[in-house]
N, C-alpha and C positions, 0 to 999 in steps of 0.2 A: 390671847390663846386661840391657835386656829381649831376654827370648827370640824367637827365631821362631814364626813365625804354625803351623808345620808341627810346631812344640816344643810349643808352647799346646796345639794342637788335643790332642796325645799324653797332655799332663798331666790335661787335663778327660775323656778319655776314660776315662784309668788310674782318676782319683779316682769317678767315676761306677759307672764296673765292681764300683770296692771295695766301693763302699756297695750296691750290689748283692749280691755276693757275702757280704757281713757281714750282709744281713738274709734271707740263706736260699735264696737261688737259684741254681740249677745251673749247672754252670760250660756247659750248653748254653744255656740263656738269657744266663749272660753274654760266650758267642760272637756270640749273635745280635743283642744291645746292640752290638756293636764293628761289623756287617757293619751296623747299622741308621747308627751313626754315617759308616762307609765310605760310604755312598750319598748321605748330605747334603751339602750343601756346611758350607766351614768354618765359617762365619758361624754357621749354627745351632750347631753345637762353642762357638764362643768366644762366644757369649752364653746358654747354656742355664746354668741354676742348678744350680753342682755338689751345693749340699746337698738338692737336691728332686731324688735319681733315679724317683723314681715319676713326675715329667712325664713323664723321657726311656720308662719302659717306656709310660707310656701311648698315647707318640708312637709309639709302634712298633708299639702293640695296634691302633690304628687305621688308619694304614699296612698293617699285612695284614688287616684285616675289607677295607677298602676295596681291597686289590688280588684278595681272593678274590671277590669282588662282581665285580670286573671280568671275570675269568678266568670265572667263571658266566656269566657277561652272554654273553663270546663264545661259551662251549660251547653254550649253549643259541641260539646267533643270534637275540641281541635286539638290535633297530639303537639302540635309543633310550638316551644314556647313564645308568649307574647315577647313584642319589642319593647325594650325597659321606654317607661315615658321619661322626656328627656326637657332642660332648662339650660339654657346656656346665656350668660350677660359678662359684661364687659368688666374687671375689678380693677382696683389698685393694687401694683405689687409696691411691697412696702421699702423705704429707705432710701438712703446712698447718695442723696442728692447734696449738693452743697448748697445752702439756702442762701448764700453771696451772690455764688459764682451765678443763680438760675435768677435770680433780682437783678444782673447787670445785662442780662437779656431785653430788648423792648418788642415793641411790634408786636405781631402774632403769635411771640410766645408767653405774653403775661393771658391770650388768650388761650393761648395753649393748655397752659397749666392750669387756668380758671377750671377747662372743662375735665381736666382732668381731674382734680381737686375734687370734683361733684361726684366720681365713680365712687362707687361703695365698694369696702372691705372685702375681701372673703368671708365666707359665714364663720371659717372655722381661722385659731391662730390672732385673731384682733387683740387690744391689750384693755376691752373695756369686759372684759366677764367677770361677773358680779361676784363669780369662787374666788378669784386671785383677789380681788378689794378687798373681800373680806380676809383673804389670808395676811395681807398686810402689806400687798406686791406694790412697790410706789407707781405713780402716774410717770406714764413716756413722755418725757420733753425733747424737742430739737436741740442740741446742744446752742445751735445759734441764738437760742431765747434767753435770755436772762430770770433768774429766778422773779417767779410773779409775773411774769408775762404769760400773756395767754397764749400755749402750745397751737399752732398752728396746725389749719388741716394734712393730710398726711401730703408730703411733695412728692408726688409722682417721678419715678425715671423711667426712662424709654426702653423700652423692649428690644426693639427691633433698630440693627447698625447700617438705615439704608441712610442718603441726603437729603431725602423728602423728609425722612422722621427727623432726622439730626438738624433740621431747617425750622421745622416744625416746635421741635420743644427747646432750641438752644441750648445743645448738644449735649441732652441728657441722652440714655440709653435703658431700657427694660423699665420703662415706670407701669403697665400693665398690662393684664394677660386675660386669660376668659377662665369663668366658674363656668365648670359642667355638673350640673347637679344631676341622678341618676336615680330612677327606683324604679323597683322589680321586684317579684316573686325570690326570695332567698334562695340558692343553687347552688351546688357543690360545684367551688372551682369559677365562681362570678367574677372575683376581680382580676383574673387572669385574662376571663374573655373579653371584658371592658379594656383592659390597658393594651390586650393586643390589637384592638378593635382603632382606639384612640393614638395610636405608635404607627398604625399600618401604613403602606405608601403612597394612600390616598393622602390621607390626613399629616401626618409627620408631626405630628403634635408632642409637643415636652411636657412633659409630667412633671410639674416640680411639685407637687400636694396632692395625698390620696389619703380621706378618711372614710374608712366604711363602718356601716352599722348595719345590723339585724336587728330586727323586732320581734317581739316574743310571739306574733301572732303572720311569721312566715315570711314577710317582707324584707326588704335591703336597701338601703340609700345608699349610695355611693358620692362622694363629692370631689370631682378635681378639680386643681389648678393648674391650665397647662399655658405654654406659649407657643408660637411659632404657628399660626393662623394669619395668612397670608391679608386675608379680609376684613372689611373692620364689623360687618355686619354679624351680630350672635346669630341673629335669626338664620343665615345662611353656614352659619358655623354648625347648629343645631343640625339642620337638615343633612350638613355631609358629613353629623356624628350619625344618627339615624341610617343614613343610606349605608356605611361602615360596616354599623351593625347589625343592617340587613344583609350584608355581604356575607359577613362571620354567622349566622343563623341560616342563611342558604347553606355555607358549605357544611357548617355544624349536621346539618338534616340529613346532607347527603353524605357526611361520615358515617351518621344514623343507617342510615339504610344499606349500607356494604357491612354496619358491624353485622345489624341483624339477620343479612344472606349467610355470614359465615355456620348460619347452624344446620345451613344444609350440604357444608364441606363432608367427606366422610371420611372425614378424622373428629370428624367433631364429638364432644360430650356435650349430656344434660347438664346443662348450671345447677337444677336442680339437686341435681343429686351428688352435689361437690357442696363438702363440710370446710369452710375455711377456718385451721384455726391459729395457735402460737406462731409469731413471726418467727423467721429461721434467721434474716438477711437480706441485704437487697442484690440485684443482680445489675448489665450494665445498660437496662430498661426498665427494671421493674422491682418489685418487691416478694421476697420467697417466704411463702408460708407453708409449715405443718397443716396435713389435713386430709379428708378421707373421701375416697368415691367408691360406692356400692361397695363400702366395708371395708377396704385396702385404703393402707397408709399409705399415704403421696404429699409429695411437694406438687405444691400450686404457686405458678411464679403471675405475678398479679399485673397487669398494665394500666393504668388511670389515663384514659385518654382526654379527660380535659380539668387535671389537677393542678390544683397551684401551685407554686414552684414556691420552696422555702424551707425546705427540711435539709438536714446536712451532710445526708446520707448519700448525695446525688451519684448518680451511676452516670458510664461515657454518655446516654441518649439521655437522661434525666431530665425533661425541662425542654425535650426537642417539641416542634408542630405535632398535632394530634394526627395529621397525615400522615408525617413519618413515622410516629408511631406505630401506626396504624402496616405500612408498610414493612417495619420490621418483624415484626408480629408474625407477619404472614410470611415474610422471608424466614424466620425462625423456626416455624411452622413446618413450612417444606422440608429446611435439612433435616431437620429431626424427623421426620417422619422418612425421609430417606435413607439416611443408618442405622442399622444394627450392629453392635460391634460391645463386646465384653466391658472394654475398657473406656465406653462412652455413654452416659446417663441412658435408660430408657425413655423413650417418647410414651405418654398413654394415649393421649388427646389432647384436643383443646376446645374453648368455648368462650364464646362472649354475650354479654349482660350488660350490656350500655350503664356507663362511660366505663366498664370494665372488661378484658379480655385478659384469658387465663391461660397458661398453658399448662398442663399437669403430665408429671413424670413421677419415676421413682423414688420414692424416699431412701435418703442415703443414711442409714443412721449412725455413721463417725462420724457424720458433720465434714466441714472440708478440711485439708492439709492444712491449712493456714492455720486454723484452730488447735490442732495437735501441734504447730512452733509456737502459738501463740500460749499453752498450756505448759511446755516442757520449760518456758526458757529459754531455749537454744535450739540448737540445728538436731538432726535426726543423727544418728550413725550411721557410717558410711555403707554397711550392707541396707540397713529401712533404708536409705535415700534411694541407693540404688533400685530398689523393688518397686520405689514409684516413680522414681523414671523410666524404667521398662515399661509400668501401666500406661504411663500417659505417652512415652513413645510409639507405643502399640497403639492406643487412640489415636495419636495424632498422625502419622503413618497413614491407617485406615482413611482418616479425613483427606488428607495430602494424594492418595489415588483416587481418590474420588474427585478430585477436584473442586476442595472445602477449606477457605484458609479461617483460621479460629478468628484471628485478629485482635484475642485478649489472652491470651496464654498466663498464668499466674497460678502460686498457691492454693489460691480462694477459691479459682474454677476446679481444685481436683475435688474431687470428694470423694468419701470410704463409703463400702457400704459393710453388710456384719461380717464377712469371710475375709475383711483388711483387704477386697481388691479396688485401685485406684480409678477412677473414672472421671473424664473428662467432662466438663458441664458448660453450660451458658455460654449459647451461639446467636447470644443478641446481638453482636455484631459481625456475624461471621459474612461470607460471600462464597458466590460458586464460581468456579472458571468456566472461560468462555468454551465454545466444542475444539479448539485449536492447541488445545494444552492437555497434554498428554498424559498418561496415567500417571508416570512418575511425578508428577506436576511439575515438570519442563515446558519452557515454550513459552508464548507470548500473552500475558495474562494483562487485565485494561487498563486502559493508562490513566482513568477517573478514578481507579483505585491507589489517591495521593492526599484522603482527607487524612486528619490526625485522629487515628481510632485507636482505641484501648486504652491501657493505663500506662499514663507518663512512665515512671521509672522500668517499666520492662517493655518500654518500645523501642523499635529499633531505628538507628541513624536517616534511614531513608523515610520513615511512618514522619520522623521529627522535622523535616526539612521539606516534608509536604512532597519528597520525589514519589516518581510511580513506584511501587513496591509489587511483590510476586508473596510465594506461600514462604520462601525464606526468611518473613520477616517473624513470621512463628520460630522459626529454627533460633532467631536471635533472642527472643523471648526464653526458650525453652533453655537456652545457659543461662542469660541471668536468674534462671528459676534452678540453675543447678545449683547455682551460691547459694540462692534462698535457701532452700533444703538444708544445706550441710551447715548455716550459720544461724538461721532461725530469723537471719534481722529481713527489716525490709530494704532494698536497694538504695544505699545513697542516704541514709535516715538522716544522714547530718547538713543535705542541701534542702532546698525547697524545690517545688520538679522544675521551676523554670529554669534554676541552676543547675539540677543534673540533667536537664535536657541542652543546654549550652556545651556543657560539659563532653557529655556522650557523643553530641556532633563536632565541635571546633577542637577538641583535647583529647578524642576516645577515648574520654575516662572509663574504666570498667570496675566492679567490683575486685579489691583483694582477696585470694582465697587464703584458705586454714592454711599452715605450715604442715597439718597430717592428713591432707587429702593426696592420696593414692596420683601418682605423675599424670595417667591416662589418664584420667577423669577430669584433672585440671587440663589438661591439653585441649579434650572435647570439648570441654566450658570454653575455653579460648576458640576452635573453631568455629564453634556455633554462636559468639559473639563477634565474630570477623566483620569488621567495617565493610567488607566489600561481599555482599550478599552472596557471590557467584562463588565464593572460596568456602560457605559455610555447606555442611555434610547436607544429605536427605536423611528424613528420618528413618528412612529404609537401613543406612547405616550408621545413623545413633543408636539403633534398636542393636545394630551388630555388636557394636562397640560395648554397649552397656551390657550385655550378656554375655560378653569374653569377661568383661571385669568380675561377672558373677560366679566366676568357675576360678578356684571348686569354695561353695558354698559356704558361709561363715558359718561356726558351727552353732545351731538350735537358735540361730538369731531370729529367723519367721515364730518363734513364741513370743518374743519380747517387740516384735514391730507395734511403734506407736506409744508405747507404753513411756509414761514421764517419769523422768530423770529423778532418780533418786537425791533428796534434799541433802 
């Protein structure tokens, strides 16, 4: 009968302490083994290797170098955080070998393997923890042994596919790699800045193993397993993880210090005095929340400039560098704070609070379009559709003389406020024209402007093919957002985007419309979906078009805008 998780964690403690204790250490070190494992969670307990107690003491050497660093750091009032103290040695990675084929090797490889044979395990993943014995997990044998032979130490394979190695070990490949053991002060967003620290181009290091833990008393160990360390020495491996992470800590400080000039921007607000509360949604940088400054409901759209990546909800910059972040921020900043326009969100301010920068607007309280197809079922009626495409043509129009291309046009971006008028929102990735391009937004707009922005299914053929694009590529957006409307679905719901993005480039596939949408209307949706950018209208004359259609007026339909479909 397997024991409890709270029985396990007990046995691998006891058995760790022993071997402790049996190789010479005072029963106050093996106090402090027990109060080191009290801090971890279980997890570390029921996976650490009971016959290697020198990890567990090593985990705990580094654990207090790194929290005495810290406690210095405060005494002394250094703002800047310490560098995690760092352990690097050479391991076994596990399997693969054929124990024949590496036995008909002679020479230099039965030394080969000897010394490889000597490297110790990983701390974490080995097959001897005292939880799984007791659960009943059998002992790993090399197939090549026969029952009752004694399992051989693990055989190393080669890493690395150079002729030196392949010379060397008798033409194994990946048999080890390096443990980088890590501890630090616990921090919002740690293992993000360790794997990009350990990934960068100094280093180019593979990740194949990452376990982390917090301790209940503020600390973090971090353990990888990586390959691709060109050198054989940890020691010098150590040093250019360290120097990495002094790299990522210099620039970290100096993101620090541009967020904290932004509060002498004037556009800027008090953090203070911003109430964040219910999530709304996230945006194509951020996350939108409910919430209040000096008394007035506002949406607050949230930036995490050095957040982990792993939520599901990822927006087009979701997961970008904390630079660019940082960057868009401030580019989002500007346009908004450069239009005024009915049918385009208001700007209030903005403010940032390390690792956070905020932008705060108007609270829309319909929520956005997308929510009202998402609530009805289905598409709007042909006069409500109409009424918000006039709003957002009017937006978008407004933006298009200015020289502002949205670059995510959609649903999601409209939003209502209480009088049902539509408003255009989230210019987290929008862009301004160069001075060469003209009101109408004619002319010659940059030719860098060829990353893949926005959301797959209502991008346009040239966004998809990575060509240069102009403000037209909104114009293409804005049809397939005339189908959205009148159907309720989303684009294509039966591909995946990398299929309706094949699709929309090699086959101009486009959306089918209703059988009772009105000719002109399906006409425009076909113009403004036109393969060929230079044939698709300005919105100067979508707005024409969509307001011949509105004449003369359905009758008392502005009461019922919005309003879901009767069951």
């Amino acid at each position: 009968m397997a024991l409890s998780s709270e029985l396990q964690c007990e046995a691998v403690v006891n058995q760790v302490v022993g071997r402790v204790r049996a190789s010479g250490y005072s029963d106050g070190v093996c106090n402090e083994l027990r109060e080191h494992f009290a801090r971890l969670p279980s997890r570390y307990t029921l996976n650490i290797d009971v016959e290697r107690h020198e990890d567990v003491l090593l985990h705990m050497k580094l654990i207090q170098q790194a929290r005495d660093e810290e406690i210095s750091s405060r005494v002394n009032s250094v703002e800047a955080p310490s560098l995690p103290v760092v352990n690097a040695r050479k391991v076994q990675l596990g399997g693969g070998l054929d124990t024949d084929a590496a036995c008909n090797h002679v020479g230099s490889s039965y030394s080969w393997l000897a010394a490889m044979s000597k490297l110790p395990k990983p701390a974490f993943g080995s097959s001897t923890n005292l939880a799984g014995i007791i659960a009943g997990s059998p002992a790993k044998v090399h197939p090549s042994f026969g029952i009752g032979s004694a399992p051989p130490a693990a055989i190393p394979r080669p890493m690395f596919a150079s002729l030196e190695t392949e010379e060397r070990s008798g033409g194994c490949s990946s048999c080890y790699g390096y443990e980088l053991t890590l501890a630090s002060s616990d921090r919002h967003g740690l293992l993000k800045f360790f794997t990009s620290a350990l990934s960068n181009s100094s280093l180019e290091l593979n990740i194949k193993e990452a376990h982390v833990f917090s301790t209940t008393d503020g600390m973090a160990l971090e353990v990888f397993v990586v390959e691709g360390w060109i050198g054989d020495d940890p020691e010098e491996l150590k040093q250019a993880v360290l120097t990495a992470l002094s790299s990522n800590f210099t620039e970290r400080a100096r993101l620090r210090e541009v967020v904290e000039s932004l509060a002498y921007e004037d556009w800027a607000v008090d953090y203070n005095n911003l109430h964040i509360g219910a999530r709304l949604g996230g945006g194509s940088s951020g996350r939108l929340y409910r919430g209040k400054y000096r008394g007035q409901d506002v949406a607050i759209k949230v930036i995490m400039l050095d957040e982990a990546d792993g939520h599901s909800d990822s927006g087009t910059l979701r997961g970008a560098p904390a630079a660019e972040l940082l960057q868009v921020f401030k580019q989002e900043v500007s346009i908004m704070r450069m239009v005024r326009h009915k049918n385009l969100v208001q700007f209030i301010g903005a403010c940032a609070n390390w690792p956070r920068l905020c932008i705060v607007t108007e609270l829309m309280a319909g929520g956005s379009v997308r929510d009202v197809l998402e609530s009805r079922e289905g598409g709007l009626e042909v006069p409500a559709a109409l009424k918000v495409l006039r709003d957002a043509a009017k937006g978008m129009d407004f933006l298009h003389r200015r020289g502002i291309v949205h670059r995510d046009l959609k649903s999601a971006n409209l939003l209502i406020d209480e009088h049902d008028v539509v408003k255009v929102c989230d210019f987290g990735v929008a862009r301004l024209k160069p001075s060469n391009v003209n009101r109408s937004g004619s002319g010659n707009w940059p030719a860098e402007m060829t990353a893949e922005t926005g959301t797959y299914r209502w991008m346009s053929p040239e966004v998809l093919e990575h060509k240069a694009y102009d403000h037209k590529t909104d114009v293409y957006s804005f049809g397939i957002m005339i189908w959205e409307l009148l159907t309720g679905d989303i684009p294509y719901s039966d591909l995946t985007p990398l299929q309706a993005a094949i699709g929309v480039v090699q086959r101009k596939l486009r959306p089918s419309m209703p059988a009772s949408v009105p000719d002109k209307l399906v006409n425009l949706a076909e113009r403004c979906w036109n393969q060929d950018p230079q044939l698709r209208p300005e919105f100067s004359e979508v707005l024409t078009i969509i307001e011949e259609l509105q004449k003369p007026p359905a009758n008392n339909w502005r009461k019922s805008f919005f309003r879901k479909k009767k069951p």
